[in-house]
VOPAGU-2260 file (C-alpha; in pm, 1 decimal, decimal comma):
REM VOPAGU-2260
SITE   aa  ch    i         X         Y         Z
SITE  UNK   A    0   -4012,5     466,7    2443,9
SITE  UNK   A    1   -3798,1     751,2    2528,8
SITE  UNK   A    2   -3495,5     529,4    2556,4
SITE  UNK   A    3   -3572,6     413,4    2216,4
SITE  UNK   A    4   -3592,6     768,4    2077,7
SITE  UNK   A    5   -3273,6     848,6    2242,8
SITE  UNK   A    6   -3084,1     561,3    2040,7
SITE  UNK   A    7   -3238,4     657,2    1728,4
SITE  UNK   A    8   -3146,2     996,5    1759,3
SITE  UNK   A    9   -2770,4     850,7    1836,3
SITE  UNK   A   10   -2784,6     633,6    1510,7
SITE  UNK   A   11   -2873,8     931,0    1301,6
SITE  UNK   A   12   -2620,8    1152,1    1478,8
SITE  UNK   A   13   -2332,5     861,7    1419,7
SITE  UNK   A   14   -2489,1     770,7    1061,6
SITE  UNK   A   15   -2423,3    1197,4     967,5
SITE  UNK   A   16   -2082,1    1188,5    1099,3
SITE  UNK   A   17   -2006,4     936,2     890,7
SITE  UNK   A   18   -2138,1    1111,8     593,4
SITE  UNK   A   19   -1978,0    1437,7     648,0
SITE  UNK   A   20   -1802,9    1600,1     346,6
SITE  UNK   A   21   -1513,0    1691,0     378,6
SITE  UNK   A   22   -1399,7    1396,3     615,9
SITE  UNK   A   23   -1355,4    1517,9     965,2
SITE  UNK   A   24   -1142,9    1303,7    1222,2
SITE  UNK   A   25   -1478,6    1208,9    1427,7
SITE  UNK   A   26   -1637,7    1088,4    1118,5
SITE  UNK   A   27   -1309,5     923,7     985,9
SITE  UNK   A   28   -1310,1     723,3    1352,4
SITE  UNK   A   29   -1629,8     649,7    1349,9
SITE  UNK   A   30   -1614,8     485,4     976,5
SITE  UNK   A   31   -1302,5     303,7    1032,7
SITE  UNK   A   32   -1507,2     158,7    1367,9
SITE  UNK   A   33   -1787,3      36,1    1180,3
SITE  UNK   A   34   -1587,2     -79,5     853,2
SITE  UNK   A   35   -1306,2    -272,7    1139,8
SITE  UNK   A   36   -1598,4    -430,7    1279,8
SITE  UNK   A   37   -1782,7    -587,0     961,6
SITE  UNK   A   38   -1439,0    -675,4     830,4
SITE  UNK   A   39   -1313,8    -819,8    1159,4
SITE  UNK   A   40   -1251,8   -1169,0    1011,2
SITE  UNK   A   41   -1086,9   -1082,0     701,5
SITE  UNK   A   42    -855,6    -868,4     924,6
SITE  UNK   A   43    -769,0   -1128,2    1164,3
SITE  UNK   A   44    -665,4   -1353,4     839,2
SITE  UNK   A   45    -390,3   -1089,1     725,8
SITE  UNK   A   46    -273,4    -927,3    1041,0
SITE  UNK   A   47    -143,5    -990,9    1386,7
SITE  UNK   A   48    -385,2    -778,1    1677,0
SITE  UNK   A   49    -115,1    -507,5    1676,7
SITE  UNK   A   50    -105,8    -500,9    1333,6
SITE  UNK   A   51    -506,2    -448,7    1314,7
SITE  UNK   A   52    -427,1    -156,6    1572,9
SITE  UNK   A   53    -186,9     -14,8    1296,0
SITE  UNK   A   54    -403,5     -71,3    1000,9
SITE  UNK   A   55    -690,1     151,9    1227,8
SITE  UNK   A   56    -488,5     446,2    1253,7
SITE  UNK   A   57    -393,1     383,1     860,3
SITE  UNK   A   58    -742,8     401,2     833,0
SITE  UNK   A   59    -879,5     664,2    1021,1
SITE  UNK   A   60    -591,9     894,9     863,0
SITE  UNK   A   61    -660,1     791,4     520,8
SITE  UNK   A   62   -1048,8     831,3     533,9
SITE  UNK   A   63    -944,1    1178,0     711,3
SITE  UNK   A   64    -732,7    1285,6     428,8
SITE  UNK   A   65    -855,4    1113,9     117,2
SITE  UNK   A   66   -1236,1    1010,1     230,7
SITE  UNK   A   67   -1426,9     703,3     132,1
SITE  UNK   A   68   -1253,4     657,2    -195,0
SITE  UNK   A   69    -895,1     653,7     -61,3
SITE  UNK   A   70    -981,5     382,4     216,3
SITE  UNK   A   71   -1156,7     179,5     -45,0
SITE  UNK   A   72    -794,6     218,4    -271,6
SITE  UNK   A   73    -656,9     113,4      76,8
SITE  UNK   A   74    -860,3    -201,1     128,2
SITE  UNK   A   75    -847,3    -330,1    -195,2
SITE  UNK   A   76    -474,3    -312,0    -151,3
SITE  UNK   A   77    -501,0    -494,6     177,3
SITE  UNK   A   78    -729,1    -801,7     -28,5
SITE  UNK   A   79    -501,7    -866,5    -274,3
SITE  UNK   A   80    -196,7    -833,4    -108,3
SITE  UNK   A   81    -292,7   -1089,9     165,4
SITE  UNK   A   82    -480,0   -1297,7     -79,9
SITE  UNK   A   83    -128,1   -1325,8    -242,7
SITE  UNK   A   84      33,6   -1387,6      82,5
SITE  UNK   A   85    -195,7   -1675,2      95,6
SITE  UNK   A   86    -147,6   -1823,2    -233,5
SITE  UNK   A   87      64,6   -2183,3    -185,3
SITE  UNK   A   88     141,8   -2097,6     169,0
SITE  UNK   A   89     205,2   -2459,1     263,4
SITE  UNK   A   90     440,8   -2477,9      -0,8
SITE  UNK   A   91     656,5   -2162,4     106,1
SITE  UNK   A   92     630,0   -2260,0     436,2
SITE  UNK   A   93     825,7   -2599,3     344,1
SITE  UNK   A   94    1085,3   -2414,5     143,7
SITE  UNK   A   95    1071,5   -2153,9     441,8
SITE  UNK   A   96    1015,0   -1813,9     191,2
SITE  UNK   A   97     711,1   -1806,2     372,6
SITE  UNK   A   98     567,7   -1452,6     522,9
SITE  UNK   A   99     608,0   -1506,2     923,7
SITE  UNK   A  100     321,9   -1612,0    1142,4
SITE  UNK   A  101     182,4   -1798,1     815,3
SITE  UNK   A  102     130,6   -1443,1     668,5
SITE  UNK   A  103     -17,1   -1220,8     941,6
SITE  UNK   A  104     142,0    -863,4     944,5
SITE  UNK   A  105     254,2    -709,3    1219,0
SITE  UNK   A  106     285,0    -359,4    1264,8
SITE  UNK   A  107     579,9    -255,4    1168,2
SITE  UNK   A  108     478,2    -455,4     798,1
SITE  UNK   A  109     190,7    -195,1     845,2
SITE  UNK   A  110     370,0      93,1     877,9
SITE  UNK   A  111     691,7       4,5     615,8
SITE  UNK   A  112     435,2     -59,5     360,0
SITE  UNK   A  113     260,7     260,8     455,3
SITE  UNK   A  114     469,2     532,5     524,2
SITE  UNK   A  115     540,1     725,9     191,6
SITE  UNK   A  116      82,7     755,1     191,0
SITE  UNK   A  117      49,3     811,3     573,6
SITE  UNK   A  118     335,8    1132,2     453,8
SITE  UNK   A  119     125,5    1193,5     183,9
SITE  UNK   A  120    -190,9    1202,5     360,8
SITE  UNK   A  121     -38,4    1417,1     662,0
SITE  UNK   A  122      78,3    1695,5     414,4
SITE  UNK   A  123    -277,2    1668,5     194,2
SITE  UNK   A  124    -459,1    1717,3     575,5
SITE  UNK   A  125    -243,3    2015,3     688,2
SITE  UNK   A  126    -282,8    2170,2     322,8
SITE  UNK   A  127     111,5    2194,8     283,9
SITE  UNK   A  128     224,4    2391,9     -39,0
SITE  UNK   A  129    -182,3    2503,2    -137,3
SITE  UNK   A  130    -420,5    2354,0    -332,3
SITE  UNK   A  131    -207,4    2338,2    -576,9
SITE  UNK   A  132     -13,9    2093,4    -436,7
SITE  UNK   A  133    -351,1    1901,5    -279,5
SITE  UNK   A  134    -363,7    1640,1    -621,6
SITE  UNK   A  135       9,1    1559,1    -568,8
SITE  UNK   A  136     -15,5    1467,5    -241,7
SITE  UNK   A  137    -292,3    1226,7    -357,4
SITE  UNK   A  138    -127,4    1088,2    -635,8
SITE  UNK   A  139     173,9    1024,1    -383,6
SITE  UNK   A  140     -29,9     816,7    -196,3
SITE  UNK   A  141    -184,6     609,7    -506,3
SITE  UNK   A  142     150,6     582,5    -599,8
SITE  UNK   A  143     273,4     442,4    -325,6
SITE  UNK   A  144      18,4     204,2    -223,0
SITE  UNK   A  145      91,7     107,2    -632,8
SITE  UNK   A  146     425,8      41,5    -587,5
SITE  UNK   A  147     354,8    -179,5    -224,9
SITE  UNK   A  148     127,6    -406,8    -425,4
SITE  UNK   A  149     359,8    -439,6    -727,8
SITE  UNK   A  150     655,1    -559,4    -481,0
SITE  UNK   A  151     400,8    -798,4    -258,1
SITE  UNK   A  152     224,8    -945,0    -537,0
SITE  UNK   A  153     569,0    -990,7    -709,5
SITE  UNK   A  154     732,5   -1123,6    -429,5
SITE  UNK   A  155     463,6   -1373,5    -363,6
SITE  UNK   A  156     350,2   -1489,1    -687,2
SITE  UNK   A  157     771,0   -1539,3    -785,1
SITE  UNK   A  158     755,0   -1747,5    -454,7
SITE  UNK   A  159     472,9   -1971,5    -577,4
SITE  UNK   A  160     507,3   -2030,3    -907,3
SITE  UNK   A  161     837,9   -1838,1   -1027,2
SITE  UNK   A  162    1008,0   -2135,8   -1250,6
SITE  UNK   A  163    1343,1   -1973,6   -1239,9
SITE  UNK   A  164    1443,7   -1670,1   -1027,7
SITE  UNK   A  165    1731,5   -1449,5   -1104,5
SITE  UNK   A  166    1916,0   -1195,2    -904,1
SITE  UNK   A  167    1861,4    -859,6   -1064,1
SITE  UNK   A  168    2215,6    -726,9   -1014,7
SITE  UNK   A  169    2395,5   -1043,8   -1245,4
SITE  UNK   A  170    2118,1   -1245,0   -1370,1
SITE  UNK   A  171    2282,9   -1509,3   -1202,5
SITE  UNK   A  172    1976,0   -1798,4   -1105,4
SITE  UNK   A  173    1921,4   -1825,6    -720,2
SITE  UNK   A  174    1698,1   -1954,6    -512,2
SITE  UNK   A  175    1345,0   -1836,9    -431,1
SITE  UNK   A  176    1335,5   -1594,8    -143,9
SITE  UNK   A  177    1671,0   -1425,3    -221,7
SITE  UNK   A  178    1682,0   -1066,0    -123,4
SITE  UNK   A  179    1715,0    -867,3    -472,2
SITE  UNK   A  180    1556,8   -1170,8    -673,3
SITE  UNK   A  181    1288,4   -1151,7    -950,1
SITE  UNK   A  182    1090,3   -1397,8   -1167,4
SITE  UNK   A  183     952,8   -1306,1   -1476,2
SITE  UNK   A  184     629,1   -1443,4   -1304,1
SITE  UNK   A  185     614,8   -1234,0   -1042,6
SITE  UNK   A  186     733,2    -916,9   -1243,8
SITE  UNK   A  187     451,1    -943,7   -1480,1
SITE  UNK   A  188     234,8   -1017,3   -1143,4
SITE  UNK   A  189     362,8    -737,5    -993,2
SITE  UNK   A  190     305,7    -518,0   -1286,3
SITE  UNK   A  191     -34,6    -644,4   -1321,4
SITE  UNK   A  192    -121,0    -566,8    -999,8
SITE  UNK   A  193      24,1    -211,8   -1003,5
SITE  UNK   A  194    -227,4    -144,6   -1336,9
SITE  UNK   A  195    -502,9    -317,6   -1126,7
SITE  UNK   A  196    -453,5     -51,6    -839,1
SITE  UNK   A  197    -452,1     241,2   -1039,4
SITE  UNK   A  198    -735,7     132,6   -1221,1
SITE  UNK   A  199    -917,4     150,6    -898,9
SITE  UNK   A  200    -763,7     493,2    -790,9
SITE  UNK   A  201    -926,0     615,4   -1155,3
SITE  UNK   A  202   -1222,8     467,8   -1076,7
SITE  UNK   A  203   -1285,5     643,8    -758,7
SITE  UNK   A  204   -1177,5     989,6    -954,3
SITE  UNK   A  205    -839,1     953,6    -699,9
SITE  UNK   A  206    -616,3    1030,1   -1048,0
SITE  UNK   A  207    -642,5    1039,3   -1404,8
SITE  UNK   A  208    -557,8     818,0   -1676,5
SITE  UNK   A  209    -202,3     999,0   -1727,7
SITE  UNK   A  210    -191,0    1000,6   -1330,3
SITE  UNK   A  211    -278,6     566,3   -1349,6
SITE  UNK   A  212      25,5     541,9   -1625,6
SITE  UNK   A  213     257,9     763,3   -1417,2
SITE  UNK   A  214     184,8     532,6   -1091,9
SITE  UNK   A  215     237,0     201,1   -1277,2
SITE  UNK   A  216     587,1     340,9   -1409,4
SITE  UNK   A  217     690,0     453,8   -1113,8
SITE  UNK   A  218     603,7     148,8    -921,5
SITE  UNK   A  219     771,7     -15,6   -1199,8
SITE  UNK   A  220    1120,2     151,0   -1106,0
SITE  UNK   A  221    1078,2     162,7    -783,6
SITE  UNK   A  222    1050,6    -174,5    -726,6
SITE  UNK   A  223    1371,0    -298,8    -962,4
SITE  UNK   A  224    1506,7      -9,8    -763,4
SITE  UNK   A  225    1480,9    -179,3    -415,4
SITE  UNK   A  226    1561,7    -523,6    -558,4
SITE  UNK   A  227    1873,4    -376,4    -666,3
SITE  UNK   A  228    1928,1    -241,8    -285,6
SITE  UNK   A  229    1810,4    -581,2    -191,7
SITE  UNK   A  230    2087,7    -782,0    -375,7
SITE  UNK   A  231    2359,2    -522,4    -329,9
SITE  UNK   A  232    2298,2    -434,2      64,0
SITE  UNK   A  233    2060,2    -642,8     249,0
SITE  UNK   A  234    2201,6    -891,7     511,6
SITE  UNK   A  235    2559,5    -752,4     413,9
SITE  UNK   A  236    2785,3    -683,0     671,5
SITE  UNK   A  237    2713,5    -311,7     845,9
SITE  UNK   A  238    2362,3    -329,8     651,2
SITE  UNK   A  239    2199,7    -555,6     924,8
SITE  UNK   A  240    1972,6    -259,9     997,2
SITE  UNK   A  241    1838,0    -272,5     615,8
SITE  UNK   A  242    1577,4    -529,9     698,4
SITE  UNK   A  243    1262,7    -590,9     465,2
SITE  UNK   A  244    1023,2    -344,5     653,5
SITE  UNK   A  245    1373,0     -71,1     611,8
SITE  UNK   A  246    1339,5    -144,3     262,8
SITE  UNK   A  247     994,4    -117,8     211,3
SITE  UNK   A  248     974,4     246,9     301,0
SITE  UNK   A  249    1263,7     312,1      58,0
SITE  UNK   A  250    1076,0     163,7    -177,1
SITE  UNK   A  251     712,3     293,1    -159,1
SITE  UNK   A  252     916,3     652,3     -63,9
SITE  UNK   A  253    1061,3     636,2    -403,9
SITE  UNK   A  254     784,2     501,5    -609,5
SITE  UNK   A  255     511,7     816,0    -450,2
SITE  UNK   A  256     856,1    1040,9    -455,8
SITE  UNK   A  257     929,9     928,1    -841,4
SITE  UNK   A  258     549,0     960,0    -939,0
SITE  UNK   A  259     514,9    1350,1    -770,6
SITE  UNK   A  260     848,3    1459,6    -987,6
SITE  UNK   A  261     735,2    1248,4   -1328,1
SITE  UNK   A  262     372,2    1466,2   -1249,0
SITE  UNK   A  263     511,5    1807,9   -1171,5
SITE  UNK   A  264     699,7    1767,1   -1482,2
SITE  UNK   A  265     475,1    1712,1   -1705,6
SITE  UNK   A  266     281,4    2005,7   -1535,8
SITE  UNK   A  267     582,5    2229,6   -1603,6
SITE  UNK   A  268     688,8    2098,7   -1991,6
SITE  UNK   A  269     264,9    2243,9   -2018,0
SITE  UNK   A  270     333,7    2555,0   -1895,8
SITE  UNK   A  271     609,6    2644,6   -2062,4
């Protein structure tokens, strides 16, 4: 009986961490324990075992920063994004535009798709520039978890069932998988997707309805932004370094960069 006191008293102890408002980093490990745990087979379907360990410390720092909403913004990215991975796989595997280890994610997929919010949850933590700098800093991380989605689900969906693909730079048709190439299925995908993502940083009171449109533009750019570094610099000679996970943190950096300017713009044309 005493043992069985002892463990309830644990349970209640771990169950109040978790609750704790604001986040602290014991509760934010615990969560991401429990939450890793239940959604162990999910995880396994998307990622490589390193690339779980990565997408735990994305986690833990997100629920640390941003709470329960921002890992749910998080997670919904992560079940689209691989469900998009997914979608025709056999078929991209036989024209070999196929994600590697039939779509599992390493870590360093993890952390290029992550960067720009891990920044953004770092300097929202730490409290850099004052509250009054704590909402940008979250919209920098909607932003760029936005922009990752628009440029997955574009990239994936123009894989699948892009009719004609074009590279941005001369409009010249290419085939599917060419760095800086876009579809007009997967760019109205992509866009979707952005919208989708926002909606669900709204919904969880993350940003505002002028905060959702200024995330879907600047996903928007962003994205026909890194195609364009895609077609003009990728596997050219003395750009061997630019590889996709390289030019993923360009891009998310830009699209949460591009949506903190649009935002402390519109704050300032207010004001004055």
């Amino acid at each position: 009986m005493p043992a069985s006191g002892s463990d309830s008293d644990l349970v209640q102890q771990v169950i109040r961490s978790i609750q704790s408002s604001p986040p602290t980093w014991q509760s934010s490990f615990l969560s991401n324990i429990f939450i890793f745990l239940l959604g162990s087979p999910l995880l396994v379907s998307g990622l490589s075992l390193s690339g779980i360990a990565a997408a735990f410390l994305l986690g833990t720092l997100t629920w640390r920063a941003f709470g329960s909403s921002g890992f749910l913004l998080v997670a919904t990215y992560y079940v689209v994004g691989t469900a998009a991975t997914k979608l025709k796989l056999a078929q991209k595997e036989a024209h070999g535009v196929a994600e590697k280890r039939r779509g599992r994610r390493g870590p360093s997929s993890v952390i290029g798709s992550s960067a720009a919010g891990c920044v953004c949850a770092l300097l929202s933590i730490y409290g850099f520039g004052g509250g009054a700098f704590a909402r940008l800093w979250e919209l920098g991380f909607v932003a760029s978890f936005c922009t990752k989605l628009n440029d997955t689900v574009s990239s994936e969906i123009g894989k699948a069932y892009g009719k004609r693909t074009y590279l941005v730079t001369t409009f010249r048709t290419v085939p599917r998988g060419t760095e800086g190439a876009i579809s007009i299925e997967g760019t109205v995908a992509g866009l979707c997707a952005s919208i989708f993502l926002a909606s669900v940083g709204f919904l969880m009171a993350e940003i505002n309805v002028t905060e959702c449109i200024i995330c879907v533009i600047a996903s928007q750019i962003a994205n026909v932004g890194e195609s364009v570094i895609g077609a003009s610099l990728q596997e050219k000679e003395g750009f061997k370094w630019l590889n996709n996970d390289v030019a993923n943190i360009i891009n998310i950096s830009l699209g949460s960069s591009l949506a903190v300017l649009m935002q402390q713009q519109m704050l300032r044309s207010r004001t004055s």
